[in-house]
C-alpha positions in Angstrom: 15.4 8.9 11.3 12.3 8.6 14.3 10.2 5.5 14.4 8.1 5.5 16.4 8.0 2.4 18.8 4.5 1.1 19.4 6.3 -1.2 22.4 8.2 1.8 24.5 4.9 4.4 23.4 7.9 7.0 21.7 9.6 8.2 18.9 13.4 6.4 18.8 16.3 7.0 16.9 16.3 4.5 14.3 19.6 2.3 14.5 19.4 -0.8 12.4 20.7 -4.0 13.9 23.4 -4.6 10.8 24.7 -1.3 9.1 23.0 -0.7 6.4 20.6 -3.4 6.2 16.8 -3.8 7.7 15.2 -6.9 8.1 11.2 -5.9 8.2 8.4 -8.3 8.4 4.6 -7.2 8.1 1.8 -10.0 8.5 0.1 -10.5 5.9 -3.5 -11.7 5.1 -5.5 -15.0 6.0 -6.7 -15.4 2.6 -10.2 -16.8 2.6 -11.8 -13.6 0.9 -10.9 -10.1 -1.1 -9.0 -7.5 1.4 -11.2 -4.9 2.5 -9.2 -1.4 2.8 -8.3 -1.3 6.3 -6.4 -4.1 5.3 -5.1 -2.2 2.0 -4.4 1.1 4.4 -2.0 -1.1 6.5 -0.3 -2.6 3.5 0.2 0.2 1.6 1.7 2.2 4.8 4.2 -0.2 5.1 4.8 -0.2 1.3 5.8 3.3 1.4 7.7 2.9 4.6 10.0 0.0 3.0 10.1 2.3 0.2 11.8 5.6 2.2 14.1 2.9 3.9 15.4 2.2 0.2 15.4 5.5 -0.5 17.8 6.5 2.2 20.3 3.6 1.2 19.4 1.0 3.4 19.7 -2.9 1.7 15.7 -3.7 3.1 14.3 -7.4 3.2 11.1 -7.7 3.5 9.1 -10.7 4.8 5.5 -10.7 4.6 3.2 -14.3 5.0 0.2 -15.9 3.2 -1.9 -17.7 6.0 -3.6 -20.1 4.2 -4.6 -22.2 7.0 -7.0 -20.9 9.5 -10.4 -21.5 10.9 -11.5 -18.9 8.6 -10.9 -20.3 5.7 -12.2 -23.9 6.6 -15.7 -22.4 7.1 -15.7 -20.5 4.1 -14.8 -23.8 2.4 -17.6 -25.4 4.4 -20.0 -22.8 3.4 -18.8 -23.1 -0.3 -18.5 -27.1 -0.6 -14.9 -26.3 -1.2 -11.9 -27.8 -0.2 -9.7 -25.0 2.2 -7.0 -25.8 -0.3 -9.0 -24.3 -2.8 -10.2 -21.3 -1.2 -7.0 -20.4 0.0 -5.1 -21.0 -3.6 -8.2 -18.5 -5.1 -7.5 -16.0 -2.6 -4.3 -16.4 -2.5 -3.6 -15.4 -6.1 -6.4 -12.7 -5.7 -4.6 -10.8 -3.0 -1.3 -10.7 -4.7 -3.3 -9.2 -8.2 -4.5 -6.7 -5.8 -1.1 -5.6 -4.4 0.1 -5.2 -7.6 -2.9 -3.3 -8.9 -2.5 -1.1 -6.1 1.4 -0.7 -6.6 2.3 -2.5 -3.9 5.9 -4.3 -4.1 6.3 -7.7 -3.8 7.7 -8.9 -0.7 11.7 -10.3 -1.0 9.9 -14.2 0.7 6.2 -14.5 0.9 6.4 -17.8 3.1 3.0 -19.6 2.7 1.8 -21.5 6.4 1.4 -24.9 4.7 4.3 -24.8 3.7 6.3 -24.2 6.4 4.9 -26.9 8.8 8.1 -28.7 9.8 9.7 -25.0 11.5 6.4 -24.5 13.6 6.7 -28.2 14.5 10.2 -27.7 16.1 9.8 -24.2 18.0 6.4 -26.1 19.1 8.8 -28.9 20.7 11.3 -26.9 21.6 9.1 -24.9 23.6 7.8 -28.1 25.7 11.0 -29.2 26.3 11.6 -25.9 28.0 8.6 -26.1 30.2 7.2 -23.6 28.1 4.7 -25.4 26.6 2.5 -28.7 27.8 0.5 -30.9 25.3 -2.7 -31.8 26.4 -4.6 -35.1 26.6 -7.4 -33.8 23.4 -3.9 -33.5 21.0 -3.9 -29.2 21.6 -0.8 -28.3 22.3 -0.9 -24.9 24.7 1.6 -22.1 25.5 1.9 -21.5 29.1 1.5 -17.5 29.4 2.8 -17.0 33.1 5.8 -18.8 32.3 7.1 -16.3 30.4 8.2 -13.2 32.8 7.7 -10.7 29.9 4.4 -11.5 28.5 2.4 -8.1 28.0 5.9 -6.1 26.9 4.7 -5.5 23.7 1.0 -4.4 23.9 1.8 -2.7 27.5 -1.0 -5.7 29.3 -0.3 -7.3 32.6 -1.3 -10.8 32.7 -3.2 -10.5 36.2 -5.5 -7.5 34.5 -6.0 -9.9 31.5 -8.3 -11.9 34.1 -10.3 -9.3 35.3 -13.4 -9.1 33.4 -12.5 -11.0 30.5 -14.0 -13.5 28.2 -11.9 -16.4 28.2 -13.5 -19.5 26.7 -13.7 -22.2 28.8 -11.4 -25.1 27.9 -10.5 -28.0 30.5 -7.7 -29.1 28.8 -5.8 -25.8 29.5 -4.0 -25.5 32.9 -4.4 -21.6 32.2 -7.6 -19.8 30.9 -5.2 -17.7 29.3 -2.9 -20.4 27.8 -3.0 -19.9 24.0 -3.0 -23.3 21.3 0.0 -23.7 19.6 -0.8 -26.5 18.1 -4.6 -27.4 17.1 -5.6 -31.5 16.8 -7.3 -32.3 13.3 -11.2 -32.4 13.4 -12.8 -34.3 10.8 -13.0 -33.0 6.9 -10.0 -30.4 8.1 -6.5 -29.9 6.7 -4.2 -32.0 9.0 -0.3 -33.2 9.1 1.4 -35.7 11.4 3.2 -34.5 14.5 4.8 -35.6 18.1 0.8 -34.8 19.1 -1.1 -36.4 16.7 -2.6 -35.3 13.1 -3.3 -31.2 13.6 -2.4 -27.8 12.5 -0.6 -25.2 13.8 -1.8 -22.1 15.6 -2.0 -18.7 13.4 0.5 -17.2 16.5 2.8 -19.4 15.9 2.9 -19.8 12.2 4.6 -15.7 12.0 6.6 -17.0 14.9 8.2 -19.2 13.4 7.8 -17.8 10.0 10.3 -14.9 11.1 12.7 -16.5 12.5 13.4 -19.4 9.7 13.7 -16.4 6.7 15.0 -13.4 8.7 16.6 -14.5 12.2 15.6 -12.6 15.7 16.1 -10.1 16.5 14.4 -8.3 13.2 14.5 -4.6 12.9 11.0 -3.8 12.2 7.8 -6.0 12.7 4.5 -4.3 11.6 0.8 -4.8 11.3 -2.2 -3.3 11.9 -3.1 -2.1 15.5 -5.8 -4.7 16.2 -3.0 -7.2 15.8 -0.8 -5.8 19.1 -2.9 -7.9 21.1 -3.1 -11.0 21.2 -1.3 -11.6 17.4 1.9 -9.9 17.9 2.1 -10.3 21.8 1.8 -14.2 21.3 4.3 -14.1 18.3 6.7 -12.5 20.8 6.1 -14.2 23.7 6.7 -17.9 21.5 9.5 -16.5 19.6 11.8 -15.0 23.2 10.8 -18.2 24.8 11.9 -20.5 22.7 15.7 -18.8 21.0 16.1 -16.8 24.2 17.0 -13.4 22.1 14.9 -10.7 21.3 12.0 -10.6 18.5 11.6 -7.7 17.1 13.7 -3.8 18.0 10.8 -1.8 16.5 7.3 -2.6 16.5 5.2 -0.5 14.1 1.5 -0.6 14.1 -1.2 1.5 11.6 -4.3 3.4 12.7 -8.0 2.0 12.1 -9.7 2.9 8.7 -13.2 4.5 8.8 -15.7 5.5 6.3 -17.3 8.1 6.8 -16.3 8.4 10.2 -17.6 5.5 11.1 -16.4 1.8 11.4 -16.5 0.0 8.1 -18.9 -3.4 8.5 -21.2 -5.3 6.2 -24.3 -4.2 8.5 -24.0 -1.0 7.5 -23.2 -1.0 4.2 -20.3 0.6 3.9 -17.7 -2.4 3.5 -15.4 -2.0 0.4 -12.4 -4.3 -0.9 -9.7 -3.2 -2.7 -10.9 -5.1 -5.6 -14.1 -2.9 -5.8 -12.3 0.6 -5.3 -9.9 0.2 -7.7 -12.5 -1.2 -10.1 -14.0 2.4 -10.0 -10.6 4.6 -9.6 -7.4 4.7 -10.0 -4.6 3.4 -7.4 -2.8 6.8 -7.4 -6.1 8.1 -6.5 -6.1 5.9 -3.4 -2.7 6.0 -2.4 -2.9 9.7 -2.3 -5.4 10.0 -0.4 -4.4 7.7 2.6 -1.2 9.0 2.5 -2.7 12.2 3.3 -3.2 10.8 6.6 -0.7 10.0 9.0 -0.3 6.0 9.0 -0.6 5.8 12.9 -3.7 8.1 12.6 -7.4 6.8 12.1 -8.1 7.3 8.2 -11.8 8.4 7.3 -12.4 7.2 4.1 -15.1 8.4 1.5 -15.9 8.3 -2.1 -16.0 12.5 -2.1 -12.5 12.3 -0.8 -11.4 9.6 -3.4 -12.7 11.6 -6.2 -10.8 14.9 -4.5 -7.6 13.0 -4.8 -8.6 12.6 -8.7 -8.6 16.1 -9.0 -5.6 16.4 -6.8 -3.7 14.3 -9.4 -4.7 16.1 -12.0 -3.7 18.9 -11.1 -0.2 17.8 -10.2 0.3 16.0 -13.4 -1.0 19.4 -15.4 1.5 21.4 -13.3 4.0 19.0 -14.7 3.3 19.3 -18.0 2.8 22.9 -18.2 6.8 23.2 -16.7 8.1 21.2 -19.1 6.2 23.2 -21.8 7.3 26.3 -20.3 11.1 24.8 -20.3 10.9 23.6 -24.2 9.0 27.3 -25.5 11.5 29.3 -23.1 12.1 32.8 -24.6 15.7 33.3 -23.2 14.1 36.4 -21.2 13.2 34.9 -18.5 13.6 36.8 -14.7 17.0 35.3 -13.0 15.3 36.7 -9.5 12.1 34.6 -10.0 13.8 31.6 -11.7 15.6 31.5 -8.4 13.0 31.8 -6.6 10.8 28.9 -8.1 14.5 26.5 -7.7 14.5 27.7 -4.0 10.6 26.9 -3.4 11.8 23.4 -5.3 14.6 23.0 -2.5 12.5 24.1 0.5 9.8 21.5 -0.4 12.6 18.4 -1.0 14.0 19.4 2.6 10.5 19.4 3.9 9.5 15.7 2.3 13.0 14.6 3.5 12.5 15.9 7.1 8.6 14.8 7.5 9.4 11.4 5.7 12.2 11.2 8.6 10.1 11.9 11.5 8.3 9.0 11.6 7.2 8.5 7.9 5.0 11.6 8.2 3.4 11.3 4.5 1.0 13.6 5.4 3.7 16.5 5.5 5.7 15.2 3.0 2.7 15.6 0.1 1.5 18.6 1.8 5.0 20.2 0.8 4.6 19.1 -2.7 1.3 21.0 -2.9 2.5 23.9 -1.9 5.4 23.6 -4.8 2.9 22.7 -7.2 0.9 26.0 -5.9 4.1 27.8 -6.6 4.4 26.4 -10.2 1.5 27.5 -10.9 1.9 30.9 -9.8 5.0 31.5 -11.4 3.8 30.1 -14.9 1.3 33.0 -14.5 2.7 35.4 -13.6 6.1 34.8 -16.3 3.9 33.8 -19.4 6.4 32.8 -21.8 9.3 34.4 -20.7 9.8 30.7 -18.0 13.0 29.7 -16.7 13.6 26.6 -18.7 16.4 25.7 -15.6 13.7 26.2 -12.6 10.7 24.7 -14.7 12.9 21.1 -15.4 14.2 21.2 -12.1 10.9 22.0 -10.1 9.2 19.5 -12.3 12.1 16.6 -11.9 11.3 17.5 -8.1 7.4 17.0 -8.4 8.3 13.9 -10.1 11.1 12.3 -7.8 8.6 12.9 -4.6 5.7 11.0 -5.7 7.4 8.3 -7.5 9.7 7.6 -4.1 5.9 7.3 -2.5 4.9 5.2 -5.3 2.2 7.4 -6.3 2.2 7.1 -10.2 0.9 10.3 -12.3 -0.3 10.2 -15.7 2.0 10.1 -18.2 2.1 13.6 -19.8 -0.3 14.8 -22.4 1.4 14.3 -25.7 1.5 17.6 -27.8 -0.2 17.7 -31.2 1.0 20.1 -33.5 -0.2 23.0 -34.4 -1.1 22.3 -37.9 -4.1 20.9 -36.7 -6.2 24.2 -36.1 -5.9 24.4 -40.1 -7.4 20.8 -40.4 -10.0 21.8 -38.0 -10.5 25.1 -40.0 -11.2 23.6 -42.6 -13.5 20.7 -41.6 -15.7 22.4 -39.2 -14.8 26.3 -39.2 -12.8 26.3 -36.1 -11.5 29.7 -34.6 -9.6 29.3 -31.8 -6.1 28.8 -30.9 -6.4 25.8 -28.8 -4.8 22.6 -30.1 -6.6 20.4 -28.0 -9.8 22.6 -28.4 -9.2 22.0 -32.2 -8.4 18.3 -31.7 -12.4 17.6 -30.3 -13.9 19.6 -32.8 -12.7 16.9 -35.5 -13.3 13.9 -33.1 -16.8 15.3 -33.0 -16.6 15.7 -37.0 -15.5 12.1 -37.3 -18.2 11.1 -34.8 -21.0 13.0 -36.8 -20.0 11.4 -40.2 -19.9 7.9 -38.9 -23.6 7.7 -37.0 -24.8 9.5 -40.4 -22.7 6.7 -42.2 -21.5 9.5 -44.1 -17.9 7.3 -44.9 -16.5 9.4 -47.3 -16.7 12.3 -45.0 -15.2 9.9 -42.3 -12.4 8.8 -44.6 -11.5 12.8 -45.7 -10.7 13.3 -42.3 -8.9 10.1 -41.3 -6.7 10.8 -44.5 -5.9 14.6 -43.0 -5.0 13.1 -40.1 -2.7 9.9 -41.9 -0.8 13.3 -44.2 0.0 14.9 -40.6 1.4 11.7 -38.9 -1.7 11.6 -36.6 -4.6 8.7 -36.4 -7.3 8.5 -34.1 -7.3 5.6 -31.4 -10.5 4.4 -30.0 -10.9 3.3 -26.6 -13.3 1.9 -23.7 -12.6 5.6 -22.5 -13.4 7.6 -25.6 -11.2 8.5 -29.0 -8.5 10.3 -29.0 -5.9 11.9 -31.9 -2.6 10.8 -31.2 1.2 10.5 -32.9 1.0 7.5 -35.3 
């Protein structure tokens, strides 16, 4: 298996720390409002990542944070005559329905900030008494960059470059314009606790610092975020963590493209700023996951609705596939061509050694699905071309296949179309004069019937057919999304 190594810029041989076992840890959100997708992209990304790593055997923890202390979330308050408490326990909660919604797995420890105060406070000492740190005379406590010979390892930076045409604020209290607060003193009307330094908070660096080292030990395996967090999020994280326990941070460090929309950056100025909230309000999270999984995670993603609503179809498609296999399978004739059954079980195989390779090569989604397409284009061929003389072997095993590859990406297709029998064409025969040969077909026509009879409040009409219906084992079930005849 190739990760690759956002630290060394190339693809390594992945070689987990303990056999077996992968300790992974993802930031997670400062919750102060609904995650817009780029945030979602990043998550999910490393959803399906953790999922592969299960997958292949490996006995994954996953850590992933709640900040729910932060500047951000103390002027939202302010803005909403809130306390911060609240805001963050709203959000909070809100982000974790969203997750699930968007069929996200929960992480093995979510460790929430506030509540790991204590942790922070000792790396944050521990770190002065190594000269690592200073407090100064305001109650801030500050990291001292240039102490630490390796600061810039992770996001490639030199320290002297930092200085050359930056925009540092100005802060007297720091010995270094590019010293970085570990520990912020209370203002008034903000959430404070006691420390060595006076009533304060800590600094969001240090809260994953410390964070990942109480629930998973350093070095971890994998630590992952989106790439606007490299620098300074993940480069302070590292530079705290090394300083303080002397052993390395993190072996991999894994960082997701940007998320566009309609090729350009998404921002409330122009309009085109969604949260996960309000995109799978409108569609489904298969939908979603499909489509940016059709994109390399380390690639920028251009999102649009057109694309969304391609995935749709692309679902659809993949789910009809399915059911038209296991049809073929259950109606095989026993005449069915051993050449082409062996054919379709080879396509089957090719396109698992494909997922399996791409997934392997740095988690390469994109190839992975785009082998399952072409299976599903094979299906379909085949089921054409063989009418209903099908391999009942090939069709179960190139549908199991379809299946097992989109589950393992947590993509989940519709459950299958349940089959009506055929009895119905005489119902609808005889209710509205229908023709054809097509169950379903046959199936509307008498939804329309029942529809008709009930605006014209003609209920005895209404209650001929629901009674056809009861003598067949069928009822109609009416839903937000429309009525349908179903199984009783």
């Amino acid at each position: 298996m190739l990760i690759y190594n956002s630290q060394t810029h190339k693809k390594e041989e992945f070689q987990p720390i303990e056999e077996g076992k992968v300790r992974m840890y993802v930031c997670g959100p400062t919750v102060y409002d609904q995650i817009h997708i780029g945030n979602a992209r990043t998550f999910l990304s490393f959803d399906v990542i953790r999922r592969w790593l299960i997958a292949c055997g490996y006995e994954v923890t996953f850590a992933q944070n709640l900040t729910d202390v932060d500047d951000k979330i103390i002027n939202r308050a302010n803005e909403q005559g809130r306390t911060a408490e609240e805001v963050a326990a709203e959000f909070s909660a809100a982000f974790i329905e969203q997750m699930r919604r968007f069929n996200i797995m929960d992480p093995d420890i979510r460790p929430r900030a506030t509540k790991e105060i204590g942790p922070m406070i000792g790396m944050i000492k521990s770190l002065i008494e190594q000269g690592h740190a200073y407090a100064a005379d305001n109650g801030d406590v500050y990291f001292s960059v240039r102490s630490d010979p390796a600061y810039g390892e992770v996001s490639g930076r030199k320290v002297d470059d930092l200085m050359v045409g930056a925009r540092i604020e100005e802060n007297e209290d720091k010995r270094d314009p590019l010293d970085f607060a570990l520990w912020k003193a209370a203002k008034p009307g903000e959430p404070s606790w006691p420390s060595p330094w006076g009533q304060g908070r800590p600094g969001w660096h240090t809260e994953c610092a410390a964070m990942v080292h109480r629930y998973l030990g350093t070095p971890i395996d994998i630590h992952g975020g989106g790439s606007d967090l490299a620098f300074p999020h993940h480069e302070n994280e590292c530079a705290q963590a090394t300083c303080c326990w002397h052993q390395g941070f993190a072996n991999t460090w894994m960082h997701t493209g940007m998320l566009l929309v309609d090729g350009e950056k998404m921002s409330k100025s122009l309009g085109n700023f969604f949260t996960l909230k309000e995109v799978l309000d409108q569609h489904s999270a298969a939908a979603l996951r499909l489509l940016m999984l059709q994109t390399h995670y380390r690639s920028p993603l251009d999102f649009s609705w057109e694309r969304l609503e391609g995935a749709e179809n692309s679902l659809e498609r993949i789910a009809t596939c399915m059911e038209n296999l296991v049809w073929a399978a259950k109606h095989a004739s026993g005449k069915a061509d051993a050449e082409r059954a062996a054919a379709l079980i080879a396509a089957a195989e090719h396109a698992a050694a494909e997922f399996e390779a791409a997934m392997n090569d740095d988690f390469n989604t994109a190839g992975a699905v785009a082998a399952y397409f072409q299976l599903v284009t094979e299906a379909n061929t085949y089921l054409d071309e063989v009418g209903g003389d099908a391999d009942e072997e090939a069709c179960y095993a190139c549908s199991a296949g379809i299946a097992g590859a989109f589950a393992v990406l947590g993509v989940e297709l519709r459950e299958p179309k349940e089959e009506l029998p055929v009895g119905l064409l005489g119902v609808a025969a005889g209710l509205v004069g229908y023709t054809g040969d097509s169950v379903d077909e046959a199936a509307e026509a008498v939804l329309a019937a029942r529809a008709e009879a009930r605006a014209a409040k003609d209920w005895g009409r209404a209650d001929a057919i629901r009674d056809q219906l009861r003598d067949m084992g069928l009822v109609v079930e009416d839903t937000a999304a429309g009525s349908r005849i179903k199984r009783a």
